[in-house]
Chimera marker file (.cmm) of the C-alpha trace (Angstrom):
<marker_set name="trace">
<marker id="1" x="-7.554" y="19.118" z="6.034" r="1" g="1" b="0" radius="0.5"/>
<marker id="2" x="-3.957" y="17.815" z="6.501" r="1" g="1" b="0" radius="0.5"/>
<marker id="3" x="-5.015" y="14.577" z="8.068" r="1" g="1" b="0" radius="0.5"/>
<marker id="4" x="-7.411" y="14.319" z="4.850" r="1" g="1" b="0" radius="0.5"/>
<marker id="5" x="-4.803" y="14.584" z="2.589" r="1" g="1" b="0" radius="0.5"/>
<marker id="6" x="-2.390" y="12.421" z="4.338" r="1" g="1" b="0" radius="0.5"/>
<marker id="7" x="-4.939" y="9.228" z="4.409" r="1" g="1" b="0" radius="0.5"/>
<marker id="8" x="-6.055" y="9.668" z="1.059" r="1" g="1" b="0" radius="0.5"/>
<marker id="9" x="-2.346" y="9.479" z="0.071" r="1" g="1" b="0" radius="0.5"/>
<marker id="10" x="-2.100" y="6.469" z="1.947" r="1" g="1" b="0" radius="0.5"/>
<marker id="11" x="-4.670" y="4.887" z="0.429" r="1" g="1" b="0" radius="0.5"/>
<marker id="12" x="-3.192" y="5.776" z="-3.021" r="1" g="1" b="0" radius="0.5"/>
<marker id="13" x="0.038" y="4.544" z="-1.875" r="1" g="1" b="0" radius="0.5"/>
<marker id="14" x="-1.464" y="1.110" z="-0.504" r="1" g="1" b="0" radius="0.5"/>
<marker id="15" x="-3.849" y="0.643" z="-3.918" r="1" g="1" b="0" radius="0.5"/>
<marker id="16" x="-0.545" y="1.048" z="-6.198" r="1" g="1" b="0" radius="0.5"/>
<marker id="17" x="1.245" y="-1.678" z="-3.761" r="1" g="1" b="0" radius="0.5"/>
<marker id="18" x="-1.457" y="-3.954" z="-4.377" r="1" g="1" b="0" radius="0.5"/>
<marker id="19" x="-0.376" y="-4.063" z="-8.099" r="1" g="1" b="0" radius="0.5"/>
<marker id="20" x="3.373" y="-3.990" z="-8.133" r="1" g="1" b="0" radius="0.5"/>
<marker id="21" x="4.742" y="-7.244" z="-9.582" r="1" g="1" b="0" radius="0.5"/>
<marker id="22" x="6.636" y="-9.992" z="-7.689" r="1" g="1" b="0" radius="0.5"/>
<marker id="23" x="9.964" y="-8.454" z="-8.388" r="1" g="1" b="0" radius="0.5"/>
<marker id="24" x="9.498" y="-4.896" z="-7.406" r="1" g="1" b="0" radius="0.5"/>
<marker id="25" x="7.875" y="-6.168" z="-4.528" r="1" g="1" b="0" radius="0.5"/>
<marker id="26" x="11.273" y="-8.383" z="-3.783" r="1" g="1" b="0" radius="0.5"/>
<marker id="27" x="13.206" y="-5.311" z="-4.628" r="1" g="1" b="0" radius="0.5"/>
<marker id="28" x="10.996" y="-3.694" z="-1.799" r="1" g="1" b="0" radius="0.5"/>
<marker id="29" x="11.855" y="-6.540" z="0.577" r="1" g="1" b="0" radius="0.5"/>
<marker id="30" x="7.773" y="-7.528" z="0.536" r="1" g="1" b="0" radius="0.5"/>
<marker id="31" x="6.367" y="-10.396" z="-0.696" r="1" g="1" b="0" radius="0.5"/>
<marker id="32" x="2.716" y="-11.081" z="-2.044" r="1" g="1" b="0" radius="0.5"/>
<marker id="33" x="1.606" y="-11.780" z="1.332" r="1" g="1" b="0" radius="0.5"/>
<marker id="34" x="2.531" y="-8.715" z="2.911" r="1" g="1" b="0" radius="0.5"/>
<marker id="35" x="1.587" y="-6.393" z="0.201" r="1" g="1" b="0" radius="0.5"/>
<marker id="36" x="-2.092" y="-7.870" z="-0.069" r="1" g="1" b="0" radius="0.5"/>
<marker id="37" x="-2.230" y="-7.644" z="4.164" r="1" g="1" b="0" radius="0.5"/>
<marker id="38" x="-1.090" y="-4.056" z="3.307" r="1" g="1" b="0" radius="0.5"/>
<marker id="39" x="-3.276" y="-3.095" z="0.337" r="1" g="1" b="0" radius="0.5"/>
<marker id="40" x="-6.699" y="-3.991" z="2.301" r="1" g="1" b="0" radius="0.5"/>
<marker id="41" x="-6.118" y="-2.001" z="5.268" r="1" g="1" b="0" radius="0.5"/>
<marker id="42" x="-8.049" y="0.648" z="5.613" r="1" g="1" b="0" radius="0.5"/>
<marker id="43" x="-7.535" y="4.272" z="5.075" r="1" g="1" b="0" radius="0.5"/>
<marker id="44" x="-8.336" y="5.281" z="8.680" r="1" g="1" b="0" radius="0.5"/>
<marker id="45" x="-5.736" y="3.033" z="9.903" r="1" g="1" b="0" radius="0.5"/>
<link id1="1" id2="2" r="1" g="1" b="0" radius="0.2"/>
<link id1="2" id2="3" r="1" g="1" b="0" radius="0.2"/>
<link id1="3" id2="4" r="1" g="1" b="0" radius="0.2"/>
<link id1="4" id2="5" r="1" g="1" b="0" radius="0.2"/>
<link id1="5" id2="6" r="1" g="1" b="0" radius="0.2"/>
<link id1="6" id2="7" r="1" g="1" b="0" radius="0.2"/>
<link id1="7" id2="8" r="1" g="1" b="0" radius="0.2"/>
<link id1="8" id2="9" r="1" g="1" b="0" radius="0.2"/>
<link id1="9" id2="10" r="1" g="1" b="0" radius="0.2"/>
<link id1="10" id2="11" r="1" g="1" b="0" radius="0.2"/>
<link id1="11" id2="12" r="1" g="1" b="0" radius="0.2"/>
<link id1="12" id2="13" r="1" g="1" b="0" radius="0.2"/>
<link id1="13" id2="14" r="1" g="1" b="0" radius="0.2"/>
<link id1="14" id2="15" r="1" g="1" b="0" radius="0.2"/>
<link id1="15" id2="16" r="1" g="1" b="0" radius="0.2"/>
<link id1="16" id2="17" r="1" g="1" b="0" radius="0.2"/>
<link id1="17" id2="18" r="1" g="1" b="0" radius="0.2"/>
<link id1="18" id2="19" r="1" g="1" b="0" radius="0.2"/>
<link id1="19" id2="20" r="1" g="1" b="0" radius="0.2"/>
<link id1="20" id2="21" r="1" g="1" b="0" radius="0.2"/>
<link id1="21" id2="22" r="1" g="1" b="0" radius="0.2"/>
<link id1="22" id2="23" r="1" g="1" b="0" radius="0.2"/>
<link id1="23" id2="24" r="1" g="1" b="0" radius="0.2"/>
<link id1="24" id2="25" r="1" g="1" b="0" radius="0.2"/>
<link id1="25" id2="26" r="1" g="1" b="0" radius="0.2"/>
<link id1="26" id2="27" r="1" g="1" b="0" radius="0.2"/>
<link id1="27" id2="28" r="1" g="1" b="0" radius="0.2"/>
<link id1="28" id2="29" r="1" g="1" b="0" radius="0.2"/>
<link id1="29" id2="30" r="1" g="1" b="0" radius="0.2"/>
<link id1="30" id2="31" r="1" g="1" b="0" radius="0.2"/>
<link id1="31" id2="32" r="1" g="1" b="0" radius="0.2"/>
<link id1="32" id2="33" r="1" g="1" b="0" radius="0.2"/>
<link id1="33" id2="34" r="1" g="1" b="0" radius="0.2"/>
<link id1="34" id2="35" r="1" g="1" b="0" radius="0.2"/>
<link id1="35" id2="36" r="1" g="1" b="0" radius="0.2"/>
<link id1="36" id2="37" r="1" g="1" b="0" radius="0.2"/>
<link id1="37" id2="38" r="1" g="1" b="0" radius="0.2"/>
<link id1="38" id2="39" r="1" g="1" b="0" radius="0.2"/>
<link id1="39" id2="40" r="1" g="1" b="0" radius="0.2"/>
<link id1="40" id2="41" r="1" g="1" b="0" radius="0.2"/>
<link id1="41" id2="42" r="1" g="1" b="0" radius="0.2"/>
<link id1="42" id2="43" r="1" g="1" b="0" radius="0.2"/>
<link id1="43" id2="44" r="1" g="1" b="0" radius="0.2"/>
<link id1="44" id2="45" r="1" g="1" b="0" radius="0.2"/>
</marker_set>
């Protein structure tokens, strides 16, 4: 159930990337590249 839990918070954590702007992603040290690369991986990964 852990493991569950852990990749679903991933994927949470990866969909809010997705929609951070371009400065919090600078702030972050990511840019739009990165964070879209990011944001489609999948939750088993």
């Amino acid at each position: 159930m852990e493991k569950v839990m852990t990749r679903a918070e991933l994927a949470r954590s990866r969909r809010q990337l997705a929609q951070l702007d371009e400065r919090l992603l600078r702030d972050i040290g990511l840019d739009r590249a990165t964070a879209r690369f990011e944001a489609g991986k999948g939750f088993w990964t």
